[in-house]
LUMBA-853543 format. One line per 10 residues: number of its first residue (from 1); their letters; for each residue x, y, z of C-alpha. Coordinates in nm, 3 decimals. Each point is the difference from the previous one (the first is absolute). Layout:
residues N
NUM	a	X:Y:Z ~ ...
//
This chain:
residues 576
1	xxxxxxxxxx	0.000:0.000:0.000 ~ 0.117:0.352:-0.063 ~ -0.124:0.160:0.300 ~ -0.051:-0.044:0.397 ~ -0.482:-0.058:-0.005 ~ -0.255:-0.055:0.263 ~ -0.295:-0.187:-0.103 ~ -0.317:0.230:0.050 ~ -0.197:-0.277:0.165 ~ -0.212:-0.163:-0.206
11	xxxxxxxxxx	-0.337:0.085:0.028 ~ -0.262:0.014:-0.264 ~ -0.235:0.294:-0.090 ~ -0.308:0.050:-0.236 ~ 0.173:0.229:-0.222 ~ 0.115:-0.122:-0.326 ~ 0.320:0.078:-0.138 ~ 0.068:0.178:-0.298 ~ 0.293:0.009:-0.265 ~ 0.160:0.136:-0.312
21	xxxxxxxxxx	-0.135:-0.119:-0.284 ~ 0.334:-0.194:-0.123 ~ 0.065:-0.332:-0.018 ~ 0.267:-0.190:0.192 ~ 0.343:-0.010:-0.154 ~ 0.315:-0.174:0.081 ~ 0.388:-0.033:-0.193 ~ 0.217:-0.262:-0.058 ~ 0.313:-0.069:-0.109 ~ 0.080:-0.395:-0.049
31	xxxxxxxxxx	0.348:-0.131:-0.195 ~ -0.282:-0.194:-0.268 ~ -0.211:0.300:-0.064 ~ 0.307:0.247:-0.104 ~ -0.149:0.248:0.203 ~ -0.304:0.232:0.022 ~ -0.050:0.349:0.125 ~ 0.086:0.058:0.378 ~ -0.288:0.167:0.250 ~ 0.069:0.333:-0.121
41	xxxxxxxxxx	-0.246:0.146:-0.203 ~ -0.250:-0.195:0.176 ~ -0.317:0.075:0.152 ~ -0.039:-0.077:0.362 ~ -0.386:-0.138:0.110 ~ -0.214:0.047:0.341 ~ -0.192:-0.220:0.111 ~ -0.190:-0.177:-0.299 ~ 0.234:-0.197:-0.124 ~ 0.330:-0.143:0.112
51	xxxxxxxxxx	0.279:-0.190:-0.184 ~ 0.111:-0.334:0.156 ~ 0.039:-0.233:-0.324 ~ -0.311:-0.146:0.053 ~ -0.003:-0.387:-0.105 ~ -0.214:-0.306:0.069 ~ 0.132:-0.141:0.253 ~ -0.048:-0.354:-0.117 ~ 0.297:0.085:-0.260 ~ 0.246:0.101:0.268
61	xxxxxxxxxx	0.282:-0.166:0.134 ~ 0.124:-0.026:0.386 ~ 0.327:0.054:0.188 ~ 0.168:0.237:0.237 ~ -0.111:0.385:-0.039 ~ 0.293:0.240:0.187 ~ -0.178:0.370:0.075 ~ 0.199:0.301:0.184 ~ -0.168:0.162:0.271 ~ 0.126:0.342:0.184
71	xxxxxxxxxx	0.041:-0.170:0.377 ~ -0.056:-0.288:0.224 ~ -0.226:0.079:0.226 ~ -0.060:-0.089:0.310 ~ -0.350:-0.009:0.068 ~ -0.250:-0.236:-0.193 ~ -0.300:0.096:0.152 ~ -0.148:0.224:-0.312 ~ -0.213:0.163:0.196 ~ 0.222:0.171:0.218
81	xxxxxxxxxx	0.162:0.333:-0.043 ~ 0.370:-0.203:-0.102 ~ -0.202:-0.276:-0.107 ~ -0.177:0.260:-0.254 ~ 0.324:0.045:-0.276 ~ -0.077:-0.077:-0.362 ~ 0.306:-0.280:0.007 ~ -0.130:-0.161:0.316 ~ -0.339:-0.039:-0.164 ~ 0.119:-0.107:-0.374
91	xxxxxxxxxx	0.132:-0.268:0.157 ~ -0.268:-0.123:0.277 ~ -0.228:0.055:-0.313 ~ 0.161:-0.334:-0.147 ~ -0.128:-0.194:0.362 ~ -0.308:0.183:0.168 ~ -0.337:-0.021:-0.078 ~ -0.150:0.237:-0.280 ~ -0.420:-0.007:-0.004 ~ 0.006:0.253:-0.292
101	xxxxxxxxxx	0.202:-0.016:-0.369 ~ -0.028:0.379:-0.143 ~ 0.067:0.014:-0.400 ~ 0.162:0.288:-0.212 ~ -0.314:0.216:0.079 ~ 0.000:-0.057:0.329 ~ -0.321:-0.173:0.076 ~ 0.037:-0.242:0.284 ~ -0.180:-0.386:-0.048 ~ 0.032:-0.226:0.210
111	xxxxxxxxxx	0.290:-0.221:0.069 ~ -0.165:-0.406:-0.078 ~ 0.300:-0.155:0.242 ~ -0.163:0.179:0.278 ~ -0.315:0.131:-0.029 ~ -0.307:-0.197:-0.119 ~ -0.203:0.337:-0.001 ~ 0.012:0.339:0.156 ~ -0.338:0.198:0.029 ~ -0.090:0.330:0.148
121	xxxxxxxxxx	-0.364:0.038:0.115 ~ -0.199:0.192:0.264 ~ -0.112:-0.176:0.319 ~ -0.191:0.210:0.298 ~ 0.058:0.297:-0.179 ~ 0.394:-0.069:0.007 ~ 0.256:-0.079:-0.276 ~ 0.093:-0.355:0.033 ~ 0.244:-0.197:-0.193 ~ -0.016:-0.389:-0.003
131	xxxxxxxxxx	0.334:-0.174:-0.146 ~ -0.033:-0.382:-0.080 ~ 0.321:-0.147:0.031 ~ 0.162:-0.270:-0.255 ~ -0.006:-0.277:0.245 ~ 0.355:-0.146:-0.157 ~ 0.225:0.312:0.091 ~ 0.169:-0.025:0.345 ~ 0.326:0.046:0.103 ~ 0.357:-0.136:-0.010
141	xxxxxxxxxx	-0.061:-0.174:0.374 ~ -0.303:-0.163:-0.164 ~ -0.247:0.211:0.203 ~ -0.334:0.098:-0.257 ~ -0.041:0.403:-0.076 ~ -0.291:0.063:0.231 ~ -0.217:0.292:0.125 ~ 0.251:-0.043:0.309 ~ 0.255:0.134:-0.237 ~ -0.203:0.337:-0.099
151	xxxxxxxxxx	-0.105:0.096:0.347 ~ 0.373:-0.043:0.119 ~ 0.087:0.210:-0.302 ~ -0.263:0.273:0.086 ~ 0.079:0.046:0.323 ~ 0.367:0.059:-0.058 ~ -0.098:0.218:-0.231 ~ -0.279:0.252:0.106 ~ 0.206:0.164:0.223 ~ -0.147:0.043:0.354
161	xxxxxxxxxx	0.193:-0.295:0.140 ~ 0.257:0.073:0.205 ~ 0.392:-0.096:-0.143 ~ -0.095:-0.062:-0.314 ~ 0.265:0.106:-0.290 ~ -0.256:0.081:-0.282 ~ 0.087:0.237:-0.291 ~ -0.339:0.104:-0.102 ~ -0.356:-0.129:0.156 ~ -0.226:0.179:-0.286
171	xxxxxxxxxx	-0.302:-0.220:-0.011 ~ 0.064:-0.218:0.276 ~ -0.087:0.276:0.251 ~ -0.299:0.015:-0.221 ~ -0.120:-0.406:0.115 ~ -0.236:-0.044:0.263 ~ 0.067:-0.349:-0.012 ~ 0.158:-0.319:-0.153 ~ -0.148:-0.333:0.090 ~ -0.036:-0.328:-0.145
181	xxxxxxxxxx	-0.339:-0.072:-0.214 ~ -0.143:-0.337:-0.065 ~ 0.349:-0.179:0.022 ~ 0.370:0.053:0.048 ~ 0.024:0.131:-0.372 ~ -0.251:0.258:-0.021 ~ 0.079:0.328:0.146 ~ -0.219:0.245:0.127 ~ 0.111:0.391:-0.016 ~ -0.251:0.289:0.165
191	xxxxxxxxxx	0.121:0.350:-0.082 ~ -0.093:0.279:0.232 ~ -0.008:0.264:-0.236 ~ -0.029:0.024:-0.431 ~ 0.331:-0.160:-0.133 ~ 0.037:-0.048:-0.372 ~ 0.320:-0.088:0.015 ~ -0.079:-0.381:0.147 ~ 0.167:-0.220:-0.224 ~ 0.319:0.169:0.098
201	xxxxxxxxxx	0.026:-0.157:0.322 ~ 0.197:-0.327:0.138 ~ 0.172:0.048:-0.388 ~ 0.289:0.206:-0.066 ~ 0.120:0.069:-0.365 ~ 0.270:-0.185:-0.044 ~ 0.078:-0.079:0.321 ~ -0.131:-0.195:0.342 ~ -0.364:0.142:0.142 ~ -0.051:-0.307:0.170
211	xxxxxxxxxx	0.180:-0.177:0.258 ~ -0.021:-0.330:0.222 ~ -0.249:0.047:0.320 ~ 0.235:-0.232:0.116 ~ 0.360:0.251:0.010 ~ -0.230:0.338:0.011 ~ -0.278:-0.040:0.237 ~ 0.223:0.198:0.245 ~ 0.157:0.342:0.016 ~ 0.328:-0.220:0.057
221	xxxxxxxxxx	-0.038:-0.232:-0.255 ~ -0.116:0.297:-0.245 ~ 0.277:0.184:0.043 ~ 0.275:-0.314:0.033 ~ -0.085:-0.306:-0.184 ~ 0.050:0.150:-0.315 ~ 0.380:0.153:0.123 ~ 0.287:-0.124:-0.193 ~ -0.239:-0.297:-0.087 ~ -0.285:-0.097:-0.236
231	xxxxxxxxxx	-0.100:-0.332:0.227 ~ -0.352:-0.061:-0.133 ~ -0.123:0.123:-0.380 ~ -0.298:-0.136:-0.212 ~ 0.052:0.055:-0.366 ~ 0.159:-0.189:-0.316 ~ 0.343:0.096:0.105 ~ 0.161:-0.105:0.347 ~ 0.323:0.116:0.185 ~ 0.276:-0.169:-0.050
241	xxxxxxxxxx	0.282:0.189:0.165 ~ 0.128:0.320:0.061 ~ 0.348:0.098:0.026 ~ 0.080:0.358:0.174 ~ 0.394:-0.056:-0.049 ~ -0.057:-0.013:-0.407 ~ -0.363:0.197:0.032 ~ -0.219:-0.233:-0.175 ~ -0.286:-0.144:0.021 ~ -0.145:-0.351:-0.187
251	xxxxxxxxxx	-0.354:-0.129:-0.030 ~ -0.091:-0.366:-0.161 ~ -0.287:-0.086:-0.135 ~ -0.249:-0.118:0.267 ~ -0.062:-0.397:-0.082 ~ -0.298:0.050:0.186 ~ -0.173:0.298:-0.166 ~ -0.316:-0.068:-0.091 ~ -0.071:0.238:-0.327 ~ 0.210:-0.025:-0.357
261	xxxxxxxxxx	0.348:-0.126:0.045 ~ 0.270:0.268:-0.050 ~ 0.193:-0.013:-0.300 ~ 0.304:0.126:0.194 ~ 0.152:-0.200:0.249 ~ 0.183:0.226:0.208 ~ 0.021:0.403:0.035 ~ 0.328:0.147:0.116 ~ -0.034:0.348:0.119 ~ 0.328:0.171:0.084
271	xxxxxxxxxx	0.068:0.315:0.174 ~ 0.242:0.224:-0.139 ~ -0.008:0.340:0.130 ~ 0.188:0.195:-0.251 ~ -0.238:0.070:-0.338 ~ 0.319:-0.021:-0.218 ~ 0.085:-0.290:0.141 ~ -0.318:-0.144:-0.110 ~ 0.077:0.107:-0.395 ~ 0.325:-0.167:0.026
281	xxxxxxxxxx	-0.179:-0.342:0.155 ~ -0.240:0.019:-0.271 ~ 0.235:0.038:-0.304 ~ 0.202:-0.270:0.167 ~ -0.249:-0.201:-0.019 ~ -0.010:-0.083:0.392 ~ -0.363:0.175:0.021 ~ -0.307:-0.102:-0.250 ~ -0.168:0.353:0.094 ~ 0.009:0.330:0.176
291	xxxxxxxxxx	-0.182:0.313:0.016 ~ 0.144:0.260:-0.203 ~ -0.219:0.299:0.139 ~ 0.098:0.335:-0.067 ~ 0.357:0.001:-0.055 ~ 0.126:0.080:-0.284 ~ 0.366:-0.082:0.123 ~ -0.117:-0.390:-0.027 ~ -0.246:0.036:-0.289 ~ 0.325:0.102:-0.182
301	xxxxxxxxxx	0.200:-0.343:0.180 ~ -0.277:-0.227:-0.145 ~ -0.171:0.159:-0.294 ~ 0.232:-0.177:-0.262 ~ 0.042:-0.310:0.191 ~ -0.011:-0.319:-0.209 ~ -0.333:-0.271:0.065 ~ -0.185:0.262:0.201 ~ -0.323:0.216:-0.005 ~ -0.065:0.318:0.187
311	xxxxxxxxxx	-0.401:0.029:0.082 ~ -0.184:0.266:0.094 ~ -0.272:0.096:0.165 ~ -0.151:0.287:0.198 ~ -0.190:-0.101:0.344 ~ -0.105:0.166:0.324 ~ 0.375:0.062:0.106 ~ 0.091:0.340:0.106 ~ 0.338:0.183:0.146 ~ -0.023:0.238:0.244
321	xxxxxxxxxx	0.182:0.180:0.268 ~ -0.064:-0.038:0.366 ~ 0.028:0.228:0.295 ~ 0.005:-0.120:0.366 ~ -0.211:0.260:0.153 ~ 0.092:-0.054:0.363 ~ 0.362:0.101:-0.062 ~ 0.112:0.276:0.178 ~ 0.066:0.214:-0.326 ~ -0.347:-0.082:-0.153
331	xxxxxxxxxx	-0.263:0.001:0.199 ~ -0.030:0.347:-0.135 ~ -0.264:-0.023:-0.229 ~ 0.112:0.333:-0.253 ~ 0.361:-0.212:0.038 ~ -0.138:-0.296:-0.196 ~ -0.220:0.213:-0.207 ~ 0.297:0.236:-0.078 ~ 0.225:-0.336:-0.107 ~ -0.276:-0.072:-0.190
341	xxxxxxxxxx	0.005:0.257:-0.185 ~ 0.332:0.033:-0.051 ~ 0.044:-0.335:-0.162 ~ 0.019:0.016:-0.364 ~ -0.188:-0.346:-0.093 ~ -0.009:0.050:-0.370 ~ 0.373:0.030:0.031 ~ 0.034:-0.334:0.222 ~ -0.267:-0.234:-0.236 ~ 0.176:0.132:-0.329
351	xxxxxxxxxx	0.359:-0.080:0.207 ~ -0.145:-0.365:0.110 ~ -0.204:-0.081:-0.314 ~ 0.229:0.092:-0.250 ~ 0.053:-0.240:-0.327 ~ -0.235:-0.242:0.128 ~ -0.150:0.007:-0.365 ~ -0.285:0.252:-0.097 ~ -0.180:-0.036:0.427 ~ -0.004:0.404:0.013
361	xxxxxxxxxx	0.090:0.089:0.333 ~ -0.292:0.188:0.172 ~ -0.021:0.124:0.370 ~ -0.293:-0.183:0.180 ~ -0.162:0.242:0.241 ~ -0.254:-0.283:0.167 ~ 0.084:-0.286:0.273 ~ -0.329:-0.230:-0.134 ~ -0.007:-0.013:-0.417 ~ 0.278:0.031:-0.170
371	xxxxxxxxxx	0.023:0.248:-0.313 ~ -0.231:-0.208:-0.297 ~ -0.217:-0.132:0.247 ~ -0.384:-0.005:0.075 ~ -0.014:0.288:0.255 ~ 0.333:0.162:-0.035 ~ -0.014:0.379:0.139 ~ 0.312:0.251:-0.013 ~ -0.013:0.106:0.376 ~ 0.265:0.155:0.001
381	xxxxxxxxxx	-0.022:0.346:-0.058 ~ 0.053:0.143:0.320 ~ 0.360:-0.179:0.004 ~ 0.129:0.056:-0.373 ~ 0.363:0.069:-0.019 ~ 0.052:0.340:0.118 ~ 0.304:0.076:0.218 ~ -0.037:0.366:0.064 ~ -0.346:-0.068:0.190 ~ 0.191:-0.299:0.186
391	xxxxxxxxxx	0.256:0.288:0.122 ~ -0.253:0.218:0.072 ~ -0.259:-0.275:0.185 ~ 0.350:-0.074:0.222 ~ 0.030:0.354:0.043 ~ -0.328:0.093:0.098 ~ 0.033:-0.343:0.234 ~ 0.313:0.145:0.183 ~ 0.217:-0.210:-0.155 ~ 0.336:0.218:0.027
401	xxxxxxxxxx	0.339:-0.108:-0.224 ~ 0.322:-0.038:0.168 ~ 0.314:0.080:-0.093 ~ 0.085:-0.364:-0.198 ~ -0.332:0.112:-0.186 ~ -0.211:-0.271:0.219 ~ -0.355:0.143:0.165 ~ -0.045:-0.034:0.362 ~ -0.241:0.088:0.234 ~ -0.070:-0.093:0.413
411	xxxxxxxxxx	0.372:-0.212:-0.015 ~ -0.170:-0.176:-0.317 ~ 0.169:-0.020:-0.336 ~ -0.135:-0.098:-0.286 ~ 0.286:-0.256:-0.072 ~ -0.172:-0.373:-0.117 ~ 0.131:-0.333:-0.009 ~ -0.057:-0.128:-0.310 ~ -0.042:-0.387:0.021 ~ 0.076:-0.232:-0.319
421	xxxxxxxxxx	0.071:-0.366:-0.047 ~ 0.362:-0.057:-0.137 ~ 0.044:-0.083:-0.385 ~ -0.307:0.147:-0.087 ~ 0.129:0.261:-0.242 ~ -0.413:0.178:-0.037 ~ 0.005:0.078:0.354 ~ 0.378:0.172:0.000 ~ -0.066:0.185:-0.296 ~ -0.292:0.116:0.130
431	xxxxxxxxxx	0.131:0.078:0.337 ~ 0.237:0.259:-0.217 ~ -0.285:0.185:-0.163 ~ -0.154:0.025:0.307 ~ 0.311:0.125:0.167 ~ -0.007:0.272:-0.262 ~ -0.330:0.070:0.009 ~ -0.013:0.074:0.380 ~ 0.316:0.140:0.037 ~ -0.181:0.315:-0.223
441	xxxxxxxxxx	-0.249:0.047:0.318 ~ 0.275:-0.018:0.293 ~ -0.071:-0.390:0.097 ~ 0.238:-0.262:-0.013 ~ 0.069:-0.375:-0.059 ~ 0.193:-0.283:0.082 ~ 0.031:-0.299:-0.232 ~ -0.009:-0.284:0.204 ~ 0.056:-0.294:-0.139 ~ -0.096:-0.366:0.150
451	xxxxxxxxxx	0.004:-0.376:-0.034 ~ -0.340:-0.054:-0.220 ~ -0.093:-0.290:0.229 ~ -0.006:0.220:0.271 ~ -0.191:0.297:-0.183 ~ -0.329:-0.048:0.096 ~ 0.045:-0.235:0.336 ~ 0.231:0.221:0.190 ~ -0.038:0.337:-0.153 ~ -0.320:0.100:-0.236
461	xxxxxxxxxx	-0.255:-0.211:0.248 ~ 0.153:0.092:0.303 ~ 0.015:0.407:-0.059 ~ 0.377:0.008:0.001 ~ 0.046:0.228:-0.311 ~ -0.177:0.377:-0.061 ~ -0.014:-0.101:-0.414 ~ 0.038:-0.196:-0.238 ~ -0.146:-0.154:-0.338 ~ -0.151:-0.383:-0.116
471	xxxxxxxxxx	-0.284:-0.075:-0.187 ~ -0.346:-0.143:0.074 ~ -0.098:-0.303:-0.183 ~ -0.414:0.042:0.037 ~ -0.279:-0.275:-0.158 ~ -0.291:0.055:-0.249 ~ -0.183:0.160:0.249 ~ 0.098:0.337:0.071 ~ -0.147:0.156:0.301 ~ 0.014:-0.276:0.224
481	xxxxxxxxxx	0.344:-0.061:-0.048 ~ 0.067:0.367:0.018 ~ -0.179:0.052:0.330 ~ 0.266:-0.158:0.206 ~ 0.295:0.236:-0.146 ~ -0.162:0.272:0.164 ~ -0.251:-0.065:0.309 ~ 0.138:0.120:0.331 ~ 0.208:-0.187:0.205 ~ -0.065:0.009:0.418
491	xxxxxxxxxx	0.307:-0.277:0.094 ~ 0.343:0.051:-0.147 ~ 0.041:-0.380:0.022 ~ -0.271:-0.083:-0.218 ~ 0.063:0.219:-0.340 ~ -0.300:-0.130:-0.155 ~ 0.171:0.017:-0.300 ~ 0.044:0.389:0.037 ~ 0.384:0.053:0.100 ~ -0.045:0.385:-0.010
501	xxxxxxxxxx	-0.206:-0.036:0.350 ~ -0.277:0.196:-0.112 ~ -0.327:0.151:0.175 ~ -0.251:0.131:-0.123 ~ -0.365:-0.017:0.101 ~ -0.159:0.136:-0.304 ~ 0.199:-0.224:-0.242 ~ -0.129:-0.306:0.212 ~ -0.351:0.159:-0.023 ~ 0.069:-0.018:-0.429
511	xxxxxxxxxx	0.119:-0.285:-0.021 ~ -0.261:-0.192:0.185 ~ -0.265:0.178:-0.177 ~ 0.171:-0.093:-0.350 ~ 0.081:-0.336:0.127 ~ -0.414:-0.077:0.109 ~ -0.105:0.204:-0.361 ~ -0.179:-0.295:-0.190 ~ 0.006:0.251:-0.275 ~ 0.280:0.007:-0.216
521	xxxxxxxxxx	-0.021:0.374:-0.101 ~ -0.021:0.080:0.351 ~ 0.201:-0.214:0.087 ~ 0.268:0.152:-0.194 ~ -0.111:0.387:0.108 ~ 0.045:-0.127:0.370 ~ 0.373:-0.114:-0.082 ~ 0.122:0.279:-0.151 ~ -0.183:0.247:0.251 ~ 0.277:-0.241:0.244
531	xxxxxxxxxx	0.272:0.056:-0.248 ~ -0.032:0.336:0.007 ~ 0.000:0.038:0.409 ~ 0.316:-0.228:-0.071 ~ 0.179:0.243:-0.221 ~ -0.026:0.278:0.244 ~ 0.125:-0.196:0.277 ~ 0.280:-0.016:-0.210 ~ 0.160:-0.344:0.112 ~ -0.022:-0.256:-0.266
541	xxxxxxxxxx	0.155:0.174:-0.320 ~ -0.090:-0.188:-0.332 ~ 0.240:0.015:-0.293 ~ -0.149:-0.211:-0.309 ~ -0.126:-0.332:-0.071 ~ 0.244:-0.279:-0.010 ~ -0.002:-0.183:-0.334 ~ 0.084:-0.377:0.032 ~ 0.259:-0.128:-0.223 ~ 0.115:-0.314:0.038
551	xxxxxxxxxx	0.278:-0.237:-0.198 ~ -0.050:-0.371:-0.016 ~ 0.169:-0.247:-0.181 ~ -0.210:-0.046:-0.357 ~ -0.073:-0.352:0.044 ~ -0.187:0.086:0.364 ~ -0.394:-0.006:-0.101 ~ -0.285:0.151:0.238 ~ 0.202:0.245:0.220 ~ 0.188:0.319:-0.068
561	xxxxxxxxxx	-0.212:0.326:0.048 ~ -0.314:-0.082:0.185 ~ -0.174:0.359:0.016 ~ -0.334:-0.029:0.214 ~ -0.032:-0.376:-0.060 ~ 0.144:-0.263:0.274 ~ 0.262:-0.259:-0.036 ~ -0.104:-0.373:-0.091 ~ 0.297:-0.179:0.154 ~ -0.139:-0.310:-0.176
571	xxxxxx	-0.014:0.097:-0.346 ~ 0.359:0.169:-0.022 ~ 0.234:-0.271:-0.173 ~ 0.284:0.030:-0.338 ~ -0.094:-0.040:-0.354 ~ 0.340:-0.202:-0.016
//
């Protein structure tokens, strides 16, 4: 991968999503073919369509697939706030129950190896969801997936109990109750309030939504059977080791699955840290795949490599810039509003985004839909580049420059921290603009430069950095998965998914509102009326939406760049 993402947790909403209207494309560049055009020149897609070199699977041939990942993480739990990393999930998403398959549109069906059915009606005046379970999926220990497994799930999850590690509990606050229907496999979900959004929950998108009532009925269990282990799983894959001295980790195919045999037989996903590194492991032929993203330093390493295809493919990912708003130096609203202003985006998206073929880099000015999207709104007028009103909004704020140029004020200066995960090369060159940027306004910043498996665990979750930069990799289903970037935050040990430690009444009052809307126009209206409270609090800075480029070998069928559909694990295999 190119960059350092958190997975927005994956939650589904009743909006549809909405796209260019271009057609996936993908290059190659194979020793047989003598060559074809590289990506530039072509047109990057959102959300309609993908490009994964789509092939019936009955055609395809197994083996060992090698993919590089950014870290090795720590946590396994998905659900947590360490747990919830886009690496951590890619690869639970190989062993973890899925109820829902999403295609290139987005729209969510059912998921046959698990659910029998899944139907929303209205009982005692109250939303009620009942889930028939396929009575042949249970986990590795041989126990069945019961409704034992949804209530532990939920009540992990909904947030009121006491210990629990959960990164976002959008919708499962919303249950009155989970309970077993006419046998073990039916489940039985009451809602409290309106939520559209149902077939979101106990699923993630490509990831693990639901886990073992047997290693998370506790807060202890939650928050430690998943640490530095994946001891129970339920999908086609299964663990077979992991190594932290080499930073890999290898799933087998499950004899025991109970849906359509894997073509592969075993998934190697290795960690290397440095993105370059990654371009070199992949035109050595150590790696099958890796994410490209928007870096044109390895789109340039791997453009022109022999028996490989670059795919494209524009889904809900998004880079932004965060703010922790309870250091010392920002808690100053007109400070982050100021820096905000002072930051000129254009110049950082054309910087990050440059000869990554005709994608024109725009600045996205919205934290739920990105740019070509279904209920996209600029709102961000109030904080367009402008660095004489940033001087004069620090000014006005009593902000006073010192004699090395740096504002102060009360024994405060305006001196950040800038976090970044080492090797990334987008989040150093971005930390220089920046630098430059807020240097013009009297602020300063320190590059600060860490191990990437420590980025999140130790310094982005805990609070131990002022600012930094990493991208959000969201789901079809845009508000939901947007809400949890932004609602408030009352315990600084429970992020919630929101490492900027915001609060913020009225935004929680918007985002309910938009969250309980069973009207999609309203629906979106209520989002953006949050997005707009967000942009004045002035914490979470977006910069433009993240195109996903990946490079695969060109004889790897059914994976490259997914956009807003999931992966099938079972179906990805090699033409030869």
């Amino acid at each position: 991968m190119s960059s350092i993402t958190k997975k927005s947790p994956a939650i589904l909403a009743v909006l549809a999503t909405a796209a260019l209207a271009t057609s996936a494309c993908s290059s190659s560049k194979s020793s047989s073919a003598g060559g074809s055009s590289s990506g530039g020149g072509k047109s990057i897609p959102v959300a309609t369509a993908n490009d994964i070199n789509a092939k019936d699977a009955s055609t395809l041939k197994g083996g060992t697939l090698t993919l590089a990942i950014d870290q090795y993480s720590s946590q396994w739990n998905g659900m947590t706030n360490n747990g919830n990393e886009q690496d951590t999930q890619k690869v639970l998403s190989t062993m973890m129950p899925q109820l829902f398959h999403f295609d290139a549109t987005g729209k969510a069906t059912p998921n046959a190896d698990y659910l029998v059915s899944a139907d929303e009606s209205t009982v005692a005046g109250k939303q009620t969801v009942t889930y028939k379970l396929n009575p042949k999926a249970k986990w590795s220990d041989g126990t069945p997936i019961t409704y034992k497994d949804f209530v532990a799930t939920w009540k992990g999850e909904e947030g009121s109990a006491a210990g629990f590690d959960v990164a976002s509990s959008t919708g499962y606050d919303q249950m009155a109750s989970v309970v077993r229907g006419a046998d073990d496999f039916t489940v039985v979900v009451t809602y409290k309030t309106p939520f559209s959004d149902w077939k979101s929950m106990f699923d993630q998108f490509d990831g693990g939504g639901l886990y073992p009532a047997s290693k998370v009925s506790t807060a202890d269990g939650w928050n430690k059977s998943y640490m530095n282990a994946i001891p129970v799983t339920a999908g086609p894959f299964k663990l077979e080791g992991m190594d932290p001295t080499n930073k890999t980790v290898s799933v087998i195919a499950d004899p025991n699955w109970w849906g359509a045999k894997p073509i592969l037989s075993k998934i190697v996903f290795r960690a290397i840290e440095d993105t370059s590194a990654q371009a070199d492991a992949y035109n050595n032929h150590e790696i099958d795949a890796f994410e490209v993203g928007p870096q044109s330093a390895l789109y340039a390493k791997i453009k022109d490599t022999t028996d490989s295809t670059v795919h494209y493919a524009g889904g809900p990912d998004w880079r932004h810039i965060s703010m922790n708003t309870q250091s010392p130096a920002l808690k100053d609203d007109a400070v982050r509003k100021a820096i905000y202003q002072a930051l000129d985006r254009q110049q950082i998206a054309d910087v990050d985004l440059k000869n990554l073929g005709t994608w024109k880099p725009t600045v996205l000015n919205n934290r739920f839909f990105v740019n070509n999207q279904t209920g996209y709104q600029d709102n961000g007028a109030d904080v367009a580049f402008n660095p004489t009103a940033a001087n004069a909004a620090l000014d006005a704020a009593g902000w006073v420059k010192g004699g090395d140029g740096i504002r102060a004020k009360g024994g405060v200066k305006l001196n950040l921290k800038w976090i970044e995960p080492q090797g990334v090369k987008t989040t150093s060159n971005e930390a220089q603009m920046v630098k430059a940027d807020l240097a013009k306004i009297g602020v300063g910043l320190v590059e600060t430069p860490v191990n990437s498996d420590d980025f999140f665990d130790k310094y982005i979750n805990t609070g131990n950095f002022d600012i930094t930069a990493f991208a959000y990799t969201g789901n079809p289903f845009p508000v939901s998965s947007g809400a949890p970037q932004i609602q408030s935050v009352t315990d600084p040990k429970n992020i919630h998914n929101n490492p900027r430690l915001d609060s913020n009444p009225a935004i929680d009052q918007a985002l309910t509102k938009a969250l309980e809307d069973t009207d999609p126009t309203q629906a979106i209206a209520d989002a953006n009326a949050a997005d707009k409270l967000a942009t004045d609090q002035a914490s979470l800075i977006p910069l433009y939406q993240r195109p996903q480029i990946w490079a695969t070998k060109t004889n790897l069928a059914n994976f490259g760049s997914f956009g807003f559909q999931d992966y099938d694990w079972t179906k990805v295999g090699f033409t030869s």
